[in-house]
C-alpha positions as semicolon CSV with decimal commas, in nm:
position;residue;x (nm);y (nm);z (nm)
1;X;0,315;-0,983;9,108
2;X;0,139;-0,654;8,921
3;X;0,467;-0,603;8,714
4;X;0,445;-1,002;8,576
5;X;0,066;-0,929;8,506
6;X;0,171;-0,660;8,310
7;X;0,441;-0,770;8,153
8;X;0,236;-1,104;8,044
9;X;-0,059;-0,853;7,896
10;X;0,231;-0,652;7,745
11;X;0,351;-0,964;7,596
12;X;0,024;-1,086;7,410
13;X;-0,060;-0,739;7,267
14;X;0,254;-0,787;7,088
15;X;0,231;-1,089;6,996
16;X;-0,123;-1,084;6,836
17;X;0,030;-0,731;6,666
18;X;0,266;-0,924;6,508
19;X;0,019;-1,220;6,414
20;X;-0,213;-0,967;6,284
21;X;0,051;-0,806;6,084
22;X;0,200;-1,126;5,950
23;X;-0,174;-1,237;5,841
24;X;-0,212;-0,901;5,667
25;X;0,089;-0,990;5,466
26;X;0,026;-1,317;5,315
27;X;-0,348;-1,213;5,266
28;X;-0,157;-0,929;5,073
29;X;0,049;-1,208;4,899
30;X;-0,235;-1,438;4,788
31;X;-0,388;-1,396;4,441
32;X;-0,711;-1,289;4,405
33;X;-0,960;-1,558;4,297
34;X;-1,023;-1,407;3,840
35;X;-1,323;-1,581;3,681
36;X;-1,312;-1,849;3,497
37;X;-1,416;-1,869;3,135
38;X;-1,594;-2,179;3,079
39;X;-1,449;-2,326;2,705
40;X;-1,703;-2,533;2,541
41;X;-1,542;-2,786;2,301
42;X;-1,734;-2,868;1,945
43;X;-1,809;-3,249;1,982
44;X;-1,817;-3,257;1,615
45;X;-1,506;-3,100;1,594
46;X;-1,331;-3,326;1,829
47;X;-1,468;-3,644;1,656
48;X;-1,352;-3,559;1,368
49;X;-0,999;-3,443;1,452
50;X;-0,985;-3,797;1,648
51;X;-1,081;-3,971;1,340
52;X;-0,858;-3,779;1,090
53;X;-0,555;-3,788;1,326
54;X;-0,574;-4,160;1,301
55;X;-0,612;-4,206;0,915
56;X;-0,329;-3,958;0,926
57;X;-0,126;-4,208;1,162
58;X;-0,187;-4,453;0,931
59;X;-0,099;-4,332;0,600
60;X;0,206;-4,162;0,773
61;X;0,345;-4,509;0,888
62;X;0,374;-4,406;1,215
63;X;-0,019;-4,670;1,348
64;X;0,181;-4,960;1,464
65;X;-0,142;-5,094;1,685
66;X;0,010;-5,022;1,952
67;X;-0,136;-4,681;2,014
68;X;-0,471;-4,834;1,993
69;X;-0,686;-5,113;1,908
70;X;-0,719;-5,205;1,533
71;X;-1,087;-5,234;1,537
72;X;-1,013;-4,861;1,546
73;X;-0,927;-4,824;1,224
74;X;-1,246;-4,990;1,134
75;X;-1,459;-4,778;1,368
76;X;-1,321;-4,488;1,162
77;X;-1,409;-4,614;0,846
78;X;-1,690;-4,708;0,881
79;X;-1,794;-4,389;1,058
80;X;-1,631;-4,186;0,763
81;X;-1,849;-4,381;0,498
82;X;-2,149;-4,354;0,660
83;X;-2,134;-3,966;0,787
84;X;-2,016;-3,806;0,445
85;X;-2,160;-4,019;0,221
86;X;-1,787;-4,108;0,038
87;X;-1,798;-4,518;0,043
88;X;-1,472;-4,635;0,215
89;X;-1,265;-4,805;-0,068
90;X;-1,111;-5,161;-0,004
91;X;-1,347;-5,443;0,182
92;X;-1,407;-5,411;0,545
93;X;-1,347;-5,774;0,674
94;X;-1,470;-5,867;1,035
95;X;-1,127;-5,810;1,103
96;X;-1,127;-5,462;1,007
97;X;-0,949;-5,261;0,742
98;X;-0,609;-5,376;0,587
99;X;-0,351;-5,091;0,654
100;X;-0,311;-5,060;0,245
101;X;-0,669;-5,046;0,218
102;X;-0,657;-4,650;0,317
103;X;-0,551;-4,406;0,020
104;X;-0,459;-4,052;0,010
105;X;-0,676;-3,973;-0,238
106;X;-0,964;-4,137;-0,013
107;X;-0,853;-3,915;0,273
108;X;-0,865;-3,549;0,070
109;X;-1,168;-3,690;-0,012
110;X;-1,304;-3,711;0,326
111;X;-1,124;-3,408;0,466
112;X;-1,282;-3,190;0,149
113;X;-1,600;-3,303;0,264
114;X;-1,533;-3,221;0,593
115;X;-1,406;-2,873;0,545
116;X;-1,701;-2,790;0,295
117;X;-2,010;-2,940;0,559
118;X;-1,819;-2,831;0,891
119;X;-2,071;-2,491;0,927
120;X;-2,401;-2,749;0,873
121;X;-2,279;-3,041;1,090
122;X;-2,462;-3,030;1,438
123;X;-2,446;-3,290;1,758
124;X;-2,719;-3,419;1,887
125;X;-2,744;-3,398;2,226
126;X;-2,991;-3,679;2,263
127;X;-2,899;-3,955;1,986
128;X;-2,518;-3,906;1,991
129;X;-2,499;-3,866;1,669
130;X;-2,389;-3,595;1,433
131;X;-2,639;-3,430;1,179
132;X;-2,604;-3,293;0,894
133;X;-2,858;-2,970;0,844
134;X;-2,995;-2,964;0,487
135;X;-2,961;-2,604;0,448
């Protein structure tokens, strides 16, 4: 009876060895957690690029209305007019913006504008809105 004690105390040593080895191992084999950078994103950039990238869609062809609703297109103008000053050309119906409506030259207009007021734009936190700083 002594010898199966001791050969069943024998028997757990080694096995919690081993499970204490094996642990060791894949503590070994887990990553570290690295801090994380936190990457604030310009809202005024983002709106921006949003709005641009679908002018771009549309004088590129490739806006089919699919993508998104065409009341976008008017959102965008209208937002574009009002922010940078540059009146949208063609006649905003309560439809929205005819596809033709949107020039080129009205675009480099808007995307001059852009690059030349992008240091003095600002978001307001509160209103939502950007500003333009009169510096």
């Amino acid at each position: 009876m002594k010898v199966l004690y001791l050969l069943s105390i024998a028997t757990w040593i080694t096995v919690l060895a081993c499970a204490e080895k094996r642990e060791q191992k894949t503590s070994d084999a887990i990553p570290k957690k690295q801090s994380i950078d936190i990457v604030t994103i310009d809202p005024v950039d983002s709106i921006f690029a949003a709005h641009f990238a679908l002018l771009d869609s549309v004088l590129t062809k490739k806006y089919n209305g699919l993508c998104c609703p065409p009341h976008r297109i008017q959102e965008t103008m209208v937002f574009m007019d009002t922010t940078t000053g540059i009146p949208a050309k063609g006649d905003g119906t309560p439809f929205g913006w005819f596809y033709d409506e949107i020039t080129i030259e009205q675009y480099r207009l808007w995307k001059d504008w852009y690059i030349k007021n992008k240091a003095r734009l600002k978001w307001d936190e509160v209103s939502k809105i950007i500003i333009l700083n009169k510096e």
